[in-house]
C-alpha positions in Angstrom: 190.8 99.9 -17.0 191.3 96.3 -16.8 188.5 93.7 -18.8 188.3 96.7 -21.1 188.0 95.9 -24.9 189.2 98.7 -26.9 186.7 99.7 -30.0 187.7 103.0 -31.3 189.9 105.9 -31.3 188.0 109.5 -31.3 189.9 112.5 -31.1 193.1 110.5 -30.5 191.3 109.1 -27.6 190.8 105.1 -27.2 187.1 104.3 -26.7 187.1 101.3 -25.0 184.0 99.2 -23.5 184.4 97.8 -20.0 182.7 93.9 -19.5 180.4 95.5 -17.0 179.0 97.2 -20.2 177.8 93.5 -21.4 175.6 93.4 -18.4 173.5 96.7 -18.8 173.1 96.9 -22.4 170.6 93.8 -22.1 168.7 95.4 -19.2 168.1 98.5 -20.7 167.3 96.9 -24.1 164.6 94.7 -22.0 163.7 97.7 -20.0 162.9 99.4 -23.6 160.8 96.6 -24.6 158.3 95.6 -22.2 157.6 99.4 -20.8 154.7 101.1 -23.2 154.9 104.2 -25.2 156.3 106.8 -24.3 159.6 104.8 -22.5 159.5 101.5 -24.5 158.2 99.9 -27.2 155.9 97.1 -25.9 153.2 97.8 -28.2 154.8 97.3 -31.2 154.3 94.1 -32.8 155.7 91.9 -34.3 158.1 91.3 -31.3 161.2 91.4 -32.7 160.6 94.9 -34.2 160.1 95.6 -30.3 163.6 93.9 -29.7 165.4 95.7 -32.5 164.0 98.9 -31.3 164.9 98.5 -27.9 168.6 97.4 -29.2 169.0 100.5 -31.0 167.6 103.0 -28.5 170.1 101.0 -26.0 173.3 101.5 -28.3 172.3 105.1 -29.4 171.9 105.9 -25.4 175.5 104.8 -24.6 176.7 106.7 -27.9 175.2 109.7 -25.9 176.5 108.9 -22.9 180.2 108.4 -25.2 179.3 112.4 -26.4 179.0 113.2 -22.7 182.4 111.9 -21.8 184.4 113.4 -25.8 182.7 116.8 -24.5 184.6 116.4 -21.0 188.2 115.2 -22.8 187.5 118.0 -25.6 187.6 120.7 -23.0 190.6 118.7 -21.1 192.8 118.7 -23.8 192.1 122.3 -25.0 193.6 122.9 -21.9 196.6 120.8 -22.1 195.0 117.6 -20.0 196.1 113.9 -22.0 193.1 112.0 -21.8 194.7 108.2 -21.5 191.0 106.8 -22.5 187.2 106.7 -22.1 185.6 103.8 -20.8 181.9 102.5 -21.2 181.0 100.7 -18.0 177.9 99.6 -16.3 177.2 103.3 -14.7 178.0 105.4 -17.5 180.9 106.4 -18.5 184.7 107.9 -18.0 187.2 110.0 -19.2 190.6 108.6 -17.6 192.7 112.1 -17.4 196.5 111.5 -16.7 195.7 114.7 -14.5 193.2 117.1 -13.3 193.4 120.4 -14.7 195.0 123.1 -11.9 193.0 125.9 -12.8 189.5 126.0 -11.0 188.2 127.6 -14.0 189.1 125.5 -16.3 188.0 122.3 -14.0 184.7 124.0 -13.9 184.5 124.3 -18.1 185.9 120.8 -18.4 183.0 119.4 -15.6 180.1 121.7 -16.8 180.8 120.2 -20.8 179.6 117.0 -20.3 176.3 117.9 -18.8 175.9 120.6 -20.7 176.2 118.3 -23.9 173.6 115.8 -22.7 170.7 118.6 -22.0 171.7 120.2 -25.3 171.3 117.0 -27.0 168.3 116.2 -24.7 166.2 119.0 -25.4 167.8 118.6 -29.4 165.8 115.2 -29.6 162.7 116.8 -27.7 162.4 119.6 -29.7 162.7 117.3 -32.7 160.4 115.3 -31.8 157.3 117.8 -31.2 158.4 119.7 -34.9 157.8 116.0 -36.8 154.7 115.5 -34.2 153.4 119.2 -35.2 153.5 118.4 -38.9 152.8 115.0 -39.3 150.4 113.9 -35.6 150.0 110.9 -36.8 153.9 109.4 -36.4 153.0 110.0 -32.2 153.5 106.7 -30.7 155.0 105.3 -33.4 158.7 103.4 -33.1 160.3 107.0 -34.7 158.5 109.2 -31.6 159.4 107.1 -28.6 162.9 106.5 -30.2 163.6 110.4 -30.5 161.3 110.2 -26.7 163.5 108.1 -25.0 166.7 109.1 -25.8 165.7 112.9 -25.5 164.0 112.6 -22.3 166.7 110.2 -20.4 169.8 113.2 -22.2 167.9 115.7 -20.2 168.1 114.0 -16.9 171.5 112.6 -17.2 172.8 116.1 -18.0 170.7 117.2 -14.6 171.5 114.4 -12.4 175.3 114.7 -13.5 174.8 118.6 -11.9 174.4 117.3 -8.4 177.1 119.0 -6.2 178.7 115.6 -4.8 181.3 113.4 -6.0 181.8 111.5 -8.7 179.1 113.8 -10.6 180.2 116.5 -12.4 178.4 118.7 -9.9 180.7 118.1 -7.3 183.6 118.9 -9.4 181.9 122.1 -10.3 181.8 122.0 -6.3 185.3 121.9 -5.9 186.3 124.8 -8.5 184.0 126.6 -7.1 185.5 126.8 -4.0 188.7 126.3 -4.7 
């Protein structure tokens, strides 16, 4: 993708981060910090706490979102599919596949991965989060809770909303292999 900067290699894959990326990182780190507990981290004080928090909630979001798109080129390469990149952009991201696998089975594994990562780490944070609120209550609130919060609670939808049966979501590749 053009006015892509290249920042890693995973897997053999080049991560790169689209210039539309620059515009929503800012957004969702001021999203984070003027919403209250439990999506953002208003009431922490001193402010730039509430900044750093919000920056790293932001970054460690699109690092999910990055696991999302590994756990679709994983699958795509197990079955022979060279992934040319994944690109971070403004709506997510994408796993540029020089082709689509032919098999409708192994579209559907290759679609269903991705979501399947993001509610697995979803409900991961989740469950986390209620074990460290169980045995210590008083950490609810707190920068560590609305952290693990966030980022589990927004995993779960992603992986959800990805499930809808129309195109480009994953749904509606699970669409096609299903009726294929």
């Amino acid at each position: 993708m053009k006015a892509s900067i290249k920042v890693a290699t995973i897997l053999g894959i080049p991560i790169k981060i689209h210039i539309s990326f620059l515009l929503i990182l800012p957004l969702f780190v001021f999203v984070f910090s003027i919403n209250p507990y439990p999506l953002g981290f208003s009431e922490i004080t001193p402010n730039i706490l509430n900044y750093v928090l919000s920056f790293l909630t932001a970054i460690f979001l699109f690092i999910c979102v990055l696991l999302h798109e590994l756990a679709h080129s994983y699958v795509a390469m197990k079955y022979g599919v060279k992934i040319s990149d994944i690109t971070l952009l403004l709506i997510g991201g994408v796993s540029s596949m020089e082709e689509v696998p032919r098999e409708p089975s192994q579209e559907a594994a290759m679609a269903f991965a991705g979501p399947l990562v993001s509610i697995i780490i979803g409900f991961t944070l989740l469950l986390l989060n209620w074990i460290l609120v169980t045995l210590i209550p008083s950490i609810e609130g707190g920068a560590l809770y609305t952290f693990l919060f966030i980022l589990g609670f927004i995993n779960v939808i992603l992986g959800i909303f990805n499930l809808i049966p129309a195109f480009p979501m994953d749904g509606g590749r699970l669409l096609r292999a299903w009726y294929a």
